[in-house]
C-alpha positions in Angstrom: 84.2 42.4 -46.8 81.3 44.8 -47.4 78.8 44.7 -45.2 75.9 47.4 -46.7 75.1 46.9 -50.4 72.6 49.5 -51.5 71.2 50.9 -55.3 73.1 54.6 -56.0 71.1 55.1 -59.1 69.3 53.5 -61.6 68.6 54.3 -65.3 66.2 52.2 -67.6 65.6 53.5 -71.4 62.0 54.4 -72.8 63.9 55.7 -75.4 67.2 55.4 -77.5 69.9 58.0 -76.3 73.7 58.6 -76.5 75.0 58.0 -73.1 73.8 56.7 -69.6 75.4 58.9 -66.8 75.3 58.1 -62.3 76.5 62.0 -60.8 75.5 61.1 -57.5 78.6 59.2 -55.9 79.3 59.2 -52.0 79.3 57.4 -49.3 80.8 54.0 -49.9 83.7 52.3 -50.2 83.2 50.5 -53.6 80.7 50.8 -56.6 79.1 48.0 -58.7 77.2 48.6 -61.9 75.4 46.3 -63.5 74.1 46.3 -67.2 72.0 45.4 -69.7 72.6 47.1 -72.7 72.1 47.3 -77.1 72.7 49.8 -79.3 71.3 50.7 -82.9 74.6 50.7 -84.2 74.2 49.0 -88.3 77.2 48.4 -89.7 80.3 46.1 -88.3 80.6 43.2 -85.9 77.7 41.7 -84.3 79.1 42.9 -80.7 79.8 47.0 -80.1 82.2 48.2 -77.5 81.3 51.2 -75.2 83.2 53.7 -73.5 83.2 54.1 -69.4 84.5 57.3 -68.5 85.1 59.0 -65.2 84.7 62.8 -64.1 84.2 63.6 -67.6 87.9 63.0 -68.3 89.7 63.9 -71.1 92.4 62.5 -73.5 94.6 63.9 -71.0 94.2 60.5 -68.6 95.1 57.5 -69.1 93.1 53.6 -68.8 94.8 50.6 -69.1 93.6 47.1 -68.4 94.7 43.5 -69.7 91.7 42.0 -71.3 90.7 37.8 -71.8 87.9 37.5 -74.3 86.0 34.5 -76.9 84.6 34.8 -79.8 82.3 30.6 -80.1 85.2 28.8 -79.5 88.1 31.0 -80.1 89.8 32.6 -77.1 92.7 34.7 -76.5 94.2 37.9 -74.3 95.8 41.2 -75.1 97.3 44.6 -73.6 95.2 47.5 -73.8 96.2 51.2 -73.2 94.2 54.4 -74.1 94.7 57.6 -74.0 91.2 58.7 -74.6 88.5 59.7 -72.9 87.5 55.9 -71.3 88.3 52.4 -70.8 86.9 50.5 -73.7 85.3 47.2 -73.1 85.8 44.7 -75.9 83.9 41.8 -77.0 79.9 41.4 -76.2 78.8 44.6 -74.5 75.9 44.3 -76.4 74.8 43.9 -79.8 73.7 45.8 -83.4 70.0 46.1 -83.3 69.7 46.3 -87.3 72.0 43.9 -88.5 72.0 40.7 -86.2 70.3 37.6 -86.7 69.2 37.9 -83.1 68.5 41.4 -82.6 66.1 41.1 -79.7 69.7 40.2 -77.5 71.0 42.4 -75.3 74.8 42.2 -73.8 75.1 42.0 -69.9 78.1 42.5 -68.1 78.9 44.2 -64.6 82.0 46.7 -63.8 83.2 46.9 -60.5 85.3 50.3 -59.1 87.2 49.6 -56.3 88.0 52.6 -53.8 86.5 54.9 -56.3 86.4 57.5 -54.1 90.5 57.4 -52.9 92.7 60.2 -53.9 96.0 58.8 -53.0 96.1 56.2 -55.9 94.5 55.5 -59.2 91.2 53.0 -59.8 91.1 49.4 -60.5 88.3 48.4 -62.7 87.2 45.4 -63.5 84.7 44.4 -66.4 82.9 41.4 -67.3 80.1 41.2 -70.0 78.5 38.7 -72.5 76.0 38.1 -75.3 74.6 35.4 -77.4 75.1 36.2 -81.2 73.7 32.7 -82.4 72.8 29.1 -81.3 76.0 28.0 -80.2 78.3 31.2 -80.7 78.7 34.3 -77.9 80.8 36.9 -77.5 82.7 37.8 -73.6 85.0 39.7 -72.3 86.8 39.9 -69.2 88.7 43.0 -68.8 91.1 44.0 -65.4 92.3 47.4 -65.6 93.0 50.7 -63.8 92.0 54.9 -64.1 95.4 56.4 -63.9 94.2 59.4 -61.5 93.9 60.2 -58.0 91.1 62.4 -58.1 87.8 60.5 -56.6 85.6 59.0 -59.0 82.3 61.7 -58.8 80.4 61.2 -62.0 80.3 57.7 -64.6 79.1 57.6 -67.9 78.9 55.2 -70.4 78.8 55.9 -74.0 79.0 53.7 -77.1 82.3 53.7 -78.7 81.2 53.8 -82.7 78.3 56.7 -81.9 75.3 54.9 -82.4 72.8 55.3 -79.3 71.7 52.7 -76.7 68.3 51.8 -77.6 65.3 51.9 -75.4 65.2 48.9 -72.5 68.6 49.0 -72.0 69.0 49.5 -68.2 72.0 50.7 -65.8 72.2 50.0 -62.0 75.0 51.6 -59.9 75.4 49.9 -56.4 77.5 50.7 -53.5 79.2 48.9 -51.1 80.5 50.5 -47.6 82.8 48.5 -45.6 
């Protein structure tokens, strides 16, 4: 079990930009990041999926994961495999600010990166976010999946998948955890 917990970076919007990056990884064992995020995406579902993508990596490296997710009351699981440039995260990372009925939401989740910094083995990854698109109705995700490298995790960034920007008070905080 962990026995330090301690705040790596932090990043909190005063204005809307394409991606929120943490460079400054070492020292721990495991890393945490917690979010709170929206885009000004306009067009589409109420929910938009981001990108997390390690070392700056390429469609050269491959993420997979098994994702669980709901949609109000409907619920169901699938496969997912990429070969580009991030693990996508389904399913209430955060929400349109234009074209939502409650635009003032934001999606919070939290990723955890076990033995990020191992170079024997690839990364497990596992994602969990939410948001409320109406009285009632919400959108979640639970994703399990894995970085197929063995090179140590140095840099994170997170990117929305559809291009739009994150919008200013979203906020990022990467933890680490030493054994």
């Amino acid at each position: 079990m962990p026995t330090t917990f301690g705040i790596v970076g932090k990043v909190s919007l005063t204005s809307d930009t394409s991606t929120i990056s943490f460079t400054s990884l070492s020292g721990a064992t495991h890393l945490f990041l917690a979010f709170n995020l929206k885009t000004n995406a306009t067009s589409g579902f109420a929910n938009e999926s981001f990108k997390l993508t390690f070392n700056n990596s390429s469609g050269t490296t491959a993420y997979y994961g098994i994702r669980q997710y709901f949609f109000g009351t409907t619920v169901g699981a699938d496969e997912i495999s990429y070969s580009v440039s991030g693990l996508q995260q389904f399913y209430g990372s955060y929400v349109n600010r234009t074209s939502n009925s409650t635009s003032t939401t934001f999606g919070a989740g939290q990723i955890w990166i076990g033995n990020y910094a191992n170079t024997t083995r690839g990364k497990t990854i596992i994602t969990q976010s939410n948001m409320n698109v109406s009285s009632g109705t919400g959108y979640g995700s639970l994703v399990s999946g894995r970085w197929e490298n063995t090179a140590a995790v140095t840099s994170i960034e997170l990117a929305p998948l559809n291009g739009s920007n994150f919008i200013s008070g979203s906020y990022a905080v990467l933890y680490a955890l030493k054994d």
